[in-house]
C-alpha positions in Angstrom: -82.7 43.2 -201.4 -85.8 41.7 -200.1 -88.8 39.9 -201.6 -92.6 41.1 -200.7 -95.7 39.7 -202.5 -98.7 41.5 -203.8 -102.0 40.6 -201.9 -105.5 39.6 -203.7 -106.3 43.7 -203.1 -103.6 44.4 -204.3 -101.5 45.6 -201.3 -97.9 44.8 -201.1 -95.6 45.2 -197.2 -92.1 47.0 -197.3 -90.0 45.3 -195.6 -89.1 46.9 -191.9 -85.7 47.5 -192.8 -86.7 49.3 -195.7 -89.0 51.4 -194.1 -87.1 52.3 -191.4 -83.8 52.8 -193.5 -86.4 55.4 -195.3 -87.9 56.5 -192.1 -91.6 55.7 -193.7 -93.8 55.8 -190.8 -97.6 54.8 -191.6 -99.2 57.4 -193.0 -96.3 58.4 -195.8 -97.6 59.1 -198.7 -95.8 57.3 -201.7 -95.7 58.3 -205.4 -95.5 54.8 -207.5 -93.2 55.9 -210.5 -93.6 53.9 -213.7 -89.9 53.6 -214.9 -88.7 51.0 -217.9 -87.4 48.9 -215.0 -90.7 48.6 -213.1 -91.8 50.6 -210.1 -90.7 53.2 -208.4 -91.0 54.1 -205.4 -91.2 57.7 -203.9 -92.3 59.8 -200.9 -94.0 62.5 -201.9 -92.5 66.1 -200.8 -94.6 67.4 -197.5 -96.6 70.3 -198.3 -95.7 73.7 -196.1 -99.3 73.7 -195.2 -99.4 69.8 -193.7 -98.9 70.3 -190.1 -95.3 68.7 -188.8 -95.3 67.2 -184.9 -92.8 68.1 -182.3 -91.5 64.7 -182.6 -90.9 64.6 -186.2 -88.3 67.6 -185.6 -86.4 66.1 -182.6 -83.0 65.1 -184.1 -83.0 67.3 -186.8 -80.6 69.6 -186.0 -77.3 68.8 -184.9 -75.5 70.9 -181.6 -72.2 69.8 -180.3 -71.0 71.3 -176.7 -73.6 72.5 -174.1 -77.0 73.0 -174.4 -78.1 76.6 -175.5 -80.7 78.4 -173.2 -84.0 78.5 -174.7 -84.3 82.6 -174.6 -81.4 82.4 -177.0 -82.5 80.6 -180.0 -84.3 83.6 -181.7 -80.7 85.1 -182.0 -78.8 82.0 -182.6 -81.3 81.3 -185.6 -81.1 84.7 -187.1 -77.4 84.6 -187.0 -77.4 81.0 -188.5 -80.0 81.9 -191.9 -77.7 85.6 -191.7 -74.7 83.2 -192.4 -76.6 81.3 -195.0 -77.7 83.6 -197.2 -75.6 84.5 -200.5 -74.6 87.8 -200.8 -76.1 90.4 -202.9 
């Protein structure tokens, strides 16, 4: 639990830890929740139409054993939402 205190414009600063524990980067929009116990706070959902970087992908999926060649991702996706899909 940390402490933060509300400026004279009414600005407050999350804490680091917080932030990066969330992975807010500057910029992330945050909904501000009225609940019974105070505040909350939420990122909002992205929209499909807000552009994502190249950066904020890297990690995102996980790959254990050799790297796959780039010309065979188009299968290896297909195969992997194939997979995923329930059955009809």
């Amino acid at each position: 639990m940390s402490i933060t205190t509300l400026s004279s414009k009414g600005q407050l600063v999350l804490p680091k830890s917080l932030r990066d524990a969330k992975h807010w980067r500057p910029g992330t929009r945050l909904l501000a929740i009225e609940t019974a116990d105070g505040v909350l706070l939420k990122a909002e959902a992205p929209s499909r139409a807000t552009p994502t970087s190249v950066d904020d992908l890297v990690g995102l999926l996980k790959h254990a054993g050799p790297a796959i060649p780039e010309a065979d991702w188009p299968a290896r996706l297909d195969a992997s939402l194939r997979a995923e899909r329930p059955k009809k």
